[in-house]
PyMOL Python script that loads the backbone (N, CA, C, O; Angstrom):
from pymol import cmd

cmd.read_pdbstr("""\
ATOM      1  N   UNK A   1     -35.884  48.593  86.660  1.00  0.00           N
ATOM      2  CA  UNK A   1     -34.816  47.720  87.183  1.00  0.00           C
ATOM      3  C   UNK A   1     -33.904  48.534  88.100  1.00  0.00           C
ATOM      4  O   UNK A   1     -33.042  49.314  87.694  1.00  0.00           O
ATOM      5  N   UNK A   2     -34.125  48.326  89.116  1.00  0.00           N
ATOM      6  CA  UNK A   2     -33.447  48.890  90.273  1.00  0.00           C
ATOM      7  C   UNK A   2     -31.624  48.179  90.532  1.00  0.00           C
ATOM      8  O   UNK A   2     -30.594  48.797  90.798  1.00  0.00           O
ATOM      9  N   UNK A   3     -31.825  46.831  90.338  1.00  0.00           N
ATOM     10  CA  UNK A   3     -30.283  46.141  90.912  1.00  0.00           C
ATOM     11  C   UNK A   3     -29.102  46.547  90.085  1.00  0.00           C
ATOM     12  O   UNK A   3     -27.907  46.381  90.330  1.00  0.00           O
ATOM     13  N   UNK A   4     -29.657  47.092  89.096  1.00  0.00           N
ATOM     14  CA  UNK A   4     -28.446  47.429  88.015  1.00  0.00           C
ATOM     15  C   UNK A   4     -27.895  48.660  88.178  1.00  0.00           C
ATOM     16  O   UNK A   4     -28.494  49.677  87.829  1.00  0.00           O
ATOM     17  N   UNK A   5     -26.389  48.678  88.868  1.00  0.00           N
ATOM     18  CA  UNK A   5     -26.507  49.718  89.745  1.00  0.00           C
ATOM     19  C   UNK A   5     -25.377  51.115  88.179  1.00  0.00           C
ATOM     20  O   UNK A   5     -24.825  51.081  87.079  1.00  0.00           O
ATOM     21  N   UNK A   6     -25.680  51.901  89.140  1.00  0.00           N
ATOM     22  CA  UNK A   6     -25.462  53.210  87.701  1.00  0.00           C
ATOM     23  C   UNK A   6     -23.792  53.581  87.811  1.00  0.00           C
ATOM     24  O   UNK A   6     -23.137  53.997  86.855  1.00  0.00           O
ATOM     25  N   UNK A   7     -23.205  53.322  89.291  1.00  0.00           N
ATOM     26  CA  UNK A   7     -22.042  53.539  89.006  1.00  0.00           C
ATOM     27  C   UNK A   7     -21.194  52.174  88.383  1.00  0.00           C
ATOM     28  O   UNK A   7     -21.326  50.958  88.520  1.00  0.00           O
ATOM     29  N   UNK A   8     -20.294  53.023  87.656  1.00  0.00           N
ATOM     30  CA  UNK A   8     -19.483  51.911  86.699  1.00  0.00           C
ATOM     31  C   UNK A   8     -18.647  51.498  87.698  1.00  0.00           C
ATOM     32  O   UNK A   8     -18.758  50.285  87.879  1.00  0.00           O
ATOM     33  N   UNK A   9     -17.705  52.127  88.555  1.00  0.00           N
ATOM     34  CA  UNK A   9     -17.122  51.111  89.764  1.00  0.00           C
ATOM     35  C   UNK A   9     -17.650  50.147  90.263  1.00  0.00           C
ATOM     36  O   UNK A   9     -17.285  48.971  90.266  1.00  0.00           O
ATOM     37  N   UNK A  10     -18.767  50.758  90.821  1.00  0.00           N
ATOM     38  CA  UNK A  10     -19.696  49.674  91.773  1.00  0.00           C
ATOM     39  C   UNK A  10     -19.747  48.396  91.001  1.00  0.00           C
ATOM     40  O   UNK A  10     -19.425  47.273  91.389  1.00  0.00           O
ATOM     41  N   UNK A  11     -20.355  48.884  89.472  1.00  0.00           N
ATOM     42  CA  UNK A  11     -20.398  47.892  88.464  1.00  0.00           C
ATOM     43  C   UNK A  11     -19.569  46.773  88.258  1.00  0.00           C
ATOM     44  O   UNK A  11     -19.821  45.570  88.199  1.00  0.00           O
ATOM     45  N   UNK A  12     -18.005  47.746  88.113  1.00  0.00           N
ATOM     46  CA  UNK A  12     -16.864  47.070  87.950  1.00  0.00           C
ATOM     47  C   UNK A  12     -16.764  45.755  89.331  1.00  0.00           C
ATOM     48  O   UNK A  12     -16.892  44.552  89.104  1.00  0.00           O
ATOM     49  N   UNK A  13     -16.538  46.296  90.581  1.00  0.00           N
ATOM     50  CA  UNK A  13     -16.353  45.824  91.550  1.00  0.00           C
ATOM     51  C   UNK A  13     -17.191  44.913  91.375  1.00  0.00           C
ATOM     52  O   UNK A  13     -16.609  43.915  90.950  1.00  0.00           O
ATOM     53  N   UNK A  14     -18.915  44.659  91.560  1.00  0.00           N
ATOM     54  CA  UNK A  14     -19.499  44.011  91.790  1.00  0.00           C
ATOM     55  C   UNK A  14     -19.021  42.773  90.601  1.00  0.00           C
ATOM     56  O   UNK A  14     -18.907  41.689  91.173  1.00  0.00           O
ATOM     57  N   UNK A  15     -18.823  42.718  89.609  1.00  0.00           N
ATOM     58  CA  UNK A  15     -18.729  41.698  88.180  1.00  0.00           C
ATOM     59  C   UNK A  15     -17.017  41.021  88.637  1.00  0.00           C
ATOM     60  O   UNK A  15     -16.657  39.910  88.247  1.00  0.00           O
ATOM     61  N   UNK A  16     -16.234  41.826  89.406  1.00  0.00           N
ATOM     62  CA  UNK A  16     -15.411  41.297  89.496  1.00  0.00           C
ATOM     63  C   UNK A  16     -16.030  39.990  90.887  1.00  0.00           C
ATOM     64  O   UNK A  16     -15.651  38.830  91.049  1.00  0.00           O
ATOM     65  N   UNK A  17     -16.909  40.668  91.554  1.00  0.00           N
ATOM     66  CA  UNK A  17     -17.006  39.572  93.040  1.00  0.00           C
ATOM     67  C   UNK A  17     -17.635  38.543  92.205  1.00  0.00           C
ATOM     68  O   UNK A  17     -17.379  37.384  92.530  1.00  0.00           O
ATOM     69  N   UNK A  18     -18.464  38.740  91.121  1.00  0.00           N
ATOM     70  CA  UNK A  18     -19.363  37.074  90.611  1.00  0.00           C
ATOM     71  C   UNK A  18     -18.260  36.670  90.068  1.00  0.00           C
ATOM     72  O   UNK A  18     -18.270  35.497  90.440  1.00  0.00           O
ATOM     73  N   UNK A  19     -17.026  36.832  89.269  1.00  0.00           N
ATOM     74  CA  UNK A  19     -16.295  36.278  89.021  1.00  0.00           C
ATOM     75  C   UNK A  19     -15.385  35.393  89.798  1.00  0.00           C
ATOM     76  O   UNK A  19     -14.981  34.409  89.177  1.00  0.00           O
ATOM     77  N   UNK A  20     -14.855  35.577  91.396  1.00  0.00           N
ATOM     78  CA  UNK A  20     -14.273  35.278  92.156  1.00  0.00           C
ATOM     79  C   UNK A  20     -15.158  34.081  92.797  1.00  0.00           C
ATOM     80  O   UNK A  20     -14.648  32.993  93.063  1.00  0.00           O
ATOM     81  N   UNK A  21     -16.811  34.431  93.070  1.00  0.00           N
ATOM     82  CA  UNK A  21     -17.498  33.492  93.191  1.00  0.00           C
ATOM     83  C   UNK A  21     -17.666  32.209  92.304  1.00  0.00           C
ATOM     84  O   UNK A  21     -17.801  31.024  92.608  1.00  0.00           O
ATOM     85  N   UNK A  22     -17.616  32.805  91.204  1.00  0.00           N
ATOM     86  CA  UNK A  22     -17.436  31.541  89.862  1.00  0.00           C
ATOM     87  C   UNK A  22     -16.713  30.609  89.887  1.00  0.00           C
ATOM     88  O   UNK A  22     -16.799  29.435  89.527  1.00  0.00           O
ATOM     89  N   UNK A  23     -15.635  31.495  90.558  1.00  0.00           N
ATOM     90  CA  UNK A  23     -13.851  30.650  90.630  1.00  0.00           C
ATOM     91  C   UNK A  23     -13.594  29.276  91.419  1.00  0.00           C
ATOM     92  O   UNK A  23     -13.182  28.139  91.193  1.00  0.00           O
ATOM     93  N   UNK A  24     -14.288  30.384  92.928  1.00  0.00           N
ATOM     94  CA  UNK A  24     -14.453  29.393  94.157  1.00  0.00           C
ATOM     95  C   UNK A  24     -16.018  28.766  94.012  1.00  0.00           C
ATOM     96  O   UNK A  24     -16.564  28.413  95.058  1.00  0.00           O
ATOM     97  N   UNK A  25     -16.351  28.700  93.431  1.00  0.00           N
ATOM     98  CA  UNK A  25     -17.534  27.615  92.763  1.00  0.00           C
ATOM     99  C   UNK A  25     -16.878  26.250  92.309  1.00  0.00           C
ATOM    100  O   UNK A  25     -16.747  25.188  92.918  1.00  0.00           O
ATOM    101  N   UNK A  26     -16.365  26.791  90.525  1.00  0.00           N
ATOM    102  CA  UNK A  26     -15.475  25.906  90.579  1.00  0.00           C
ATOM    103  C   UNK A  26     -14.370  25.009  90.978  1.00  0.00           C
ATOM    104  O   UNK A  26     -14.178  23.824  90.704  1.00  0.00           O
ATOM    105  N   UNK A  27     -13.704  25.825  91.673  1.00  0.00           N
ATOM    106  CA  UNK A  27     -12.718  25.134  92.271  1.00  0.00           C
ATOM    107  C   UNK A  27     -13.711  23.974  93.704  1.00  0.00           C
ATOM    108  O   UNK A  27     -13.441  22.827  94.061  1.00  0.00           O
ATOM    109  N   UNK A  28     -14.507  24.632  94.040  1.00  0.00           N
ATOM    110  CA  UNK A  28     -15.395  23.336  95.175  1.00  0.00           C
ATOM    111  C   UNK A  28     -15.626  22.300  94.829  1.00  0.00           C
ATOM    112  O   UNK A  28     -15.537  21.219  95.411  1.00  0.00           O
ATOM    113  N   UNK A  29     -16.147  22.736  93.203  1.00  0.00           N
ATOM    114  CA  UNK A  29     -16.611  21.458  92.629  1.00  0.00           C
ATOM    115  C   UNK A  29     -15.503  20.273  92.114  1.00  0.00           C
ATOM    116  O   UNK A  29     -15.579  19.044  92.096  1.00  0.00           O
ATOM    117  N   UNK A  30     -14.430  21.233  91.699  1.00  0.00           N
ATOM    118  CA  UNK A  30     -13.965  19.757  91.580  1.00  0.00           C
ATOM    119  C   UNK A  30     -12.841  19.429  92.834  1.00  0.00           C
ATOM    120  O   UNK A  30     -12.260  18.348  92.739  1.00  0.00           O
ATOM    121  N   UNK A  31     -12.578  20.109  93.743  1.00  0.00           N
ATOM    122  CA  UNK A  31     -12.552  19.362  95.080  1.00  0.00           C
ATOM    123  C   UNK A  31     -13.334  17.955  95.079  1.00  0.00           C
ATOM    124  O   UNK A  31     -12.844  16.828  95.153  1.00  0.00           O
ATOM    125  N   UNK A  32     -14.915  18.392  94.957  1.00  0.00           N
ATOM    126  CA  UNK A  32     -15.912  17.627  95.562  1.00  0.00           C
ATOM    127  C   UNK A  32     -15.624  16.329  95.003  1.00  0.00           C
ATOM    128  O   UNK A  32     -15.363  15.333  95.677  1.00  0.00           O
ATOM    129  N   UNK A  33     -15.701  16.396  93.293  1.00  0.00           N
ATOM    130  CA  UNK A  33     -15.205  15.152  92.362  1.00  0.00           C
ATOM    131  C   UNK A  33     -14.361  14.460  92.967  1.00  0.00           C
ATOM    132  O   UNK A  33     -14.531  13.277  93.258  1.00  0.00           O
ATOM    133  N   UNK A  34     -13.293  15.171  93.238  1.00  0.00           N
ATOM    134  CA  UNK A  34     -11.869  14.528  93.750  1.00  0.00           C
ATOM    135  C   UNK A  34     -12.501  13.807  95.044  1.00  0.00           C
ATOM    136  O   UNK A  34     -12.776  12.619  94.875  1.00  0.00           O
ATOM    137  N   UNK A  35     -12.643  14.095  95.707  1.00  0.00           N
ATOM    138  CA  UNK A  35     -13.358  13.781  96.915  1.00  0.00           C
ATOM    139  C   UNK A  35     -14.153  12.356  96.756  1.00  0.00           C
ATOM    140  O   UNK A  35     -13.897  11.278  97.292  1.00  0.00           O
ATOM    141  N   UNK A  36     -15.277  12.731  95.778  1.00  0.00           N
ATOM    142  CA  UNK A  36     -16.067  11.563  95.602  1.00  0.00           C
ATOM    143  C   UNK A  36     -15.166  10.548  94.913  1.00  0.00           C
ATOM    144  O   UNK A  36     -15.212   9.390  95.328  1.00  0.00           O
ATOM    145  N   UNK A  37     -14.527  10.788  94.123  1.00  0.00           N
ATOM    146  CA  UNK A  37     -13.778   9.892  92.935  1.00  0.00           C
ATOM    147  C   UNK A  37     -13.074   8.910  94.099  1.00  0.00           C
ATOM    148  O   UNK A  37     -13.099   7.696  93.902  1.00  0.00           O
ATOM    149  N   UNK A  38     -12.424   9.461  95.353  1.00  0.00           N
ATOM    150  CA  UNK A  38     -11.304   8.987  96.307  1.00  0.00           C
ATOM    151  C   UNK A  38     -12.190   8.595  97.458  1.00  0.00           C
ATOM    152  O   UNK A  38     -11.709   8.527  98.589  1.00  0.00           O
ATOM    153  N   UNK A  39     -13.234   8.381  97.272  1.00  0.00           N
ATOM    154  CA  UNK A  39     -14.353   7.019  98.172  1.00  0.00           C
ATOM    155  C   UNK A  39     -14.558   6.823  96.970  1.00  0.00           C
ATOM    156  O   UNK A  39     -13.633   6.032  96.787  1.00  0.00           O
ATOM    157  N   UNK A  40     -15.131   6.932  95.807  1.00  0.00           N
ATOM    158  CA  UNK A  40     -15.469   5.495  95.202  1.00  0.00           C
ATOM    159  C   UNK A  40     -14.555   4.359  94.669  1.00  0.00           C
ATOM    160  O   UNK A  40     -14.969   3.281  94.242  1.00  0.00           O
ATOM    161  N   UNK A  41     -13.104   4.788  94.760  1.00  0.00           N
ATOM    162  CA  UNK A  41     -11.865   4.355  94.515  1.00  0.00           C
ATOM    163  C   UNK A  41     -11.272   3.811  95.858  1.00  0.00           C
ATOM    164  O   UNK A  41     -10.785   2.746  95.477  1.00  0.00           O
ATOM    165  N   UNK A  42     -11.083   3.876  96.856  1.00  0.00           N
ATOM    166  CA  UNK A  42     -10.302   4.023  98.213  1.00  0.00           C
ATOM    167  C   UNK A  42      -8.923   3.247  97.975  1.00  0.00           C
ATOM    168  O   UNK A  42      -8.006   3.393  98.783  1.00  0.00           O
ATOM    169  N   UNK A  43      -8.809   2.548  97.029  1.00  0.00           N
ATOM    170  CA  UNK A  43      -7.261   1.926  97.084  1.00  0.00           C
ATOM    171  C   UNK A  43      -6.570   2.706  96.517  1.00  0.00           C
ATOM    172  O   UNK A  43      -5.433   2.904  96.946  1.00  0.00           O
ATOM    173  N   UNK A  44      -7.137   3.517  95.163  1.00  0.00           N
ATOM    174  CA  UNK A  44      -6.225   3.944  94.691  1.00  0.00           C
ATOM    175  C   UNK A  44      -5.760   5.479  95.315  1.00  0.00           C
ATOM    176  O   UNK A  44      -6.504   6.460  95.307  1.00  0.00           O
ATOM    177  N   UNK A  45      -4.603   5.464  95.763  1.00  0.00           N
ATOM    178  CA  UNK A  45      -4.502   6.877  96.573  1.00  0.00           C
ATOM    179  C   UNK A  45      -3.671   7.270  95.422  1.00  0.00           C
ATOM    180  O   UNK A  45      -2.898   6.515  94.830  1.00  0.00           O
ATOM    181  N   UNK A  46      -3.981   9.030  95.038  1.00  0.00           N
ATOM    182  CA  UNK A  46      -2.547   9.834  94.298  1.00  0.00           C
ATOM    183  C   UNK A  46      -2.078  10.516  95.286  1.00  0.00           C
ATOM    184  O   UNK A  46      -1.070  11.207  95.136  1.00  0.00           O
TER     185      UNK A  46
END
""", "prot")
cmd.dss("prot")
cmd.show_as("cartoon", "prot")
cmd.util.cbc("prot")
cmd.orient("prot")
């Protein structure tokens, strides 16, 4: 297994970027909800 990289920074750093990706994952998704929810709703505006 080559991707598993040996320095613990790198390590560190890298686990922190999937985390940030996770974040802004989530947060898209429920944009997206919101999004969809506000066309399948259109009257009701918040």
């Amino acid at each position: 297994m080559k991707n598993s990289p040996a320095n613990p920074v790198l390590a560190r750093t890298h686990l922190k970027h999937f985390s940030n990706v996770k974040k802004i994952a989530h947060f898209s998704r429920l944009s997206l909800c919101r999004v969809a929810s506000d066309r399948l709703r259109p009257h009701t505006k918040i």
